[in-house]
N, C-alpha and C positions, 0 to 999 in steps of 0.2 A: 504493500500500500504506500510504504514511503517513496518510491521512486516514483510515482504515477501520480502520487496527490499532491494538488498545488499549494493548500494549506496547509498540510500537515508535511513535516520534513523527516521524520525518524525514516531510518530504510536500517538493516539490518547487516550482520557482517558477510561481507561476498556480495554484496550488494551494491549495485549504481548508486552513486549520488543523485538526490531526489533533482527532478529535471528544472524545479524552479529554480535552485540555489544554481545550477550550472547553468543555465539560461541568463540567470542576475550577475554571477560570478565570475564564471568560469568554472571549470574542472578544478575542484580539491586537491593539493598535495598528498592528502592521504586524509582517513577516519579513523575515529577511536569510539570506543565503545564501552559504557558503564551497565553495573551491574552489580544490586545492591542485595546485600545475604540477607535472610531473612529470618529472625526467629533467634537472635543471638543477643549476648549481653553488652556487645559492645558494636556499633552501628560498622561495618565492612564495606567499603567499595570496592569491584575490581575494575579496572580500566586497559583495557585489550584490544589490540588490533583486531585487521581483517582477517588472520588466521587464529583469532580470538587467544592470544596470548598473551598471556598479562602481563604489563607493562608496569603500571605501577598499581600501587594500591592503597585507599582510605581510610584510617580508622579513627571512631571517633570515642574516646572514653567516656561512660556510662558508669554511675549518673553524674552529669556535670552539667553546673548552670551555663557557663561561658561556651558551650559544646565545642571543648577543643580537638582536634581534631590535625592527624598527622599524615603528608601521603609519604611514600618511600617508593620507590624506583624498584623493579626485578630482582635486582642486585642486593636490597635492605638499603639501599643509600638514602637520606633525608632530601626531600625533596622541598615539601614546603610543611611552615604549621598553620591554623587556621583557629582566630576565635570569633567569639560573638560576643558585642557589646551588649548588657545589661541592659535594663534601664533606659531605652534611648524609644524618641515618638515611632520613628521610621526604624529599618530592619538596617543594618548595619555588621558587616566584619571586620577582622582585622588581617590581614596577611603577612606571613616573612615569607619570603623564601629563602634558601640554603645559601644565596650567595650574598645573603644580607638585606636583600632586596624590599621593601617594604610600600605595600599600597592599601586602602579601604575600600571594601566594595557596599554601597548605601544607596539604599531605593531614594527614587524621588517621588515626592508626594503627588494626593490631587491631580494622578491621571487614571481617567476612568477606563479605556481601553488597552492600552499599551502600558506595560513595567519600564520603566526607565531607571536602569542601574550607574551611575559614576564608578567609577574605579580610580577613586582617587590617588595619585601618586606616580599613575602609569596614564594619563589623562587620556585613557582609554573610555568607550560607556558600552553598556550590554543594553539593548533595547529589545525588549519581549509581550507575545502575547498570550498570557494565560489561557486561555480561551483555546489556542491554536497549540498550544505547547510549544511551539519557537522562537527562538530566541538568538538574535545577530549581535556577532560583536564589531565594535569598530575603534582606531586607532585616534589619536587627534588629529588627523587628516581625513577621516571619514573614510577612508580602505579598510574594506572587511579583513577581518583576522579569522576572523572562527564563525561558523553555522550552528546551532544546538537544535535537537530535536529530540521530544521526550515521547516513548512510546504510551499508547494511550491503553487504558487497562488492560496492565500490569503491575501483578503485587511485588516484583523484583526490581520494581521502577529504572527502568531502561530509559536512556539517553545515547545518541548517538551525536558525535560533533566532527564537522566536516572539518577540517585545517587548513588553511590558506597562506597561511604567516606557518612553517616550519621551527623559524629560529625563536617564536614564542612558546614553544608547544606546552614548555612546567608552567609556564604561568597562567596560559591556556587550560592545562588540567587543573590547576589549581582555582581557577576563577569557578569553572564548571561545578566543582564540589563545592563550593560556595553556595554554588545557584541551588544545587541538590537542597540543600540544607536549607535554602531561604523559601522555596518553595514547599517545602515539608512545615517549616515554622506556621505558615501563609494557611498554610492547611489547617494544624491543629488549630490556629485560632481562629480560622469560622466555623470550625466542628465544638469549638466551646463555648463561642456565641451562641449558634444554631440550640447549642444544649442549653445555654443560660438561658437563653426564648422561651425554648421551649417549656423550661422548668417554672418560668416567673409566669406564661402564660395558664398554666396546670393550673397554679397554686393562685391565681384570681381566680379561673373558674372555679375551683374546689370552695370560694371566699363565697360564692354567689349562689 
């Protein structure tokens, strides 16, 4: 379905790049592909090429508020760490990578259609559509870096990201596990809304 559908971008590994992204782009330098374990105590990403061999890997330590979270390389090499600001209106990370490198990845508010991510530091921005599950990234010259596309029901939540920019690719994987995790947050908190509703609606009618 990913190579054939115009809105939806996820395609799979051995798979054509979806025909809008190479129509908008160009041809991909290459894909990677995530894959997230299920049912464990500590949250696992794998991230695998086209002959789904793992490249690097995500983990993120449970329970912790700051959900930090570490990739490492094939090899065990540190790749990058990842936190989450507390406390903050909008959703916000922190990033180092291994070679020091340091940027913020924070939504921007008050857009109803489109997610608009800054990547502060790398004055990069990730612009997405909930709705569509993709998500483009672009450079401060507006040349695409990277394509994300998340596969749609799936409890192993699958993402696939196209690469364009090669010589980014850790901070590319790095951004991406970011996105994972902000979209997960995105989630629980309208399933505890949806439950606060729900619960404050009961408990009037139960009043009446």
């Amino acid at each position: 379905m990913g190579v054939f559908s115009k809105y939806h971008r996820f395609h799979g590994a051995g798979e054509e790049a979806n025909v809008n992204n190479v129509a908008r782009f160009g041809e991909p330098d290459h894909s990677l592909f995530t894959t997230s374990k299920v049912f464990t105590l500590h949250k696992h990403i794998d991230i695998t090429d086209d002959r789904e061999r793992v490249l690097y890997e995500a983990n993120t330590k449970f329970p912790s508020l700051h959900d930090k979270t570490d990739i490492t390389d094939a090899e065990g090499n540190h790749v990058a760490h990842i936190e989450r600001k507390f406390f903050t209106l909008h959703q916000r990370h922190f990033v180092t990578m291994a070679d020091g490198t340091r940027f913020e990845v924070s939504t921007e508010l008050f857009h109803l259609v489109k997610d608009i991510n800054n990547i502060e530091g790398l004055g990069w921005q990730l612009r997405g559509n909930i709705i569509g599950l993709n998500f483009e990234l672009y450079d401060r010259d507006e040349s695409i870096i990277a394509v994300i596309g998340q596969k749609m029901f799936s409890i192993h939540d699958k993402y696939c990201i196209d690469i364009y920019r090669p010589e980014y690719e850790d901070k590319v994987v790095a951004i991406l596990i970011t996105l994972q995790h902000m979209v997960k947050d995105r989630e629980a908190a309208v399933a505890a809304s949806s439950s606060s509703s729900s619960s404050s609606a009961s408990a009037s009618s139960s009043g009446n």
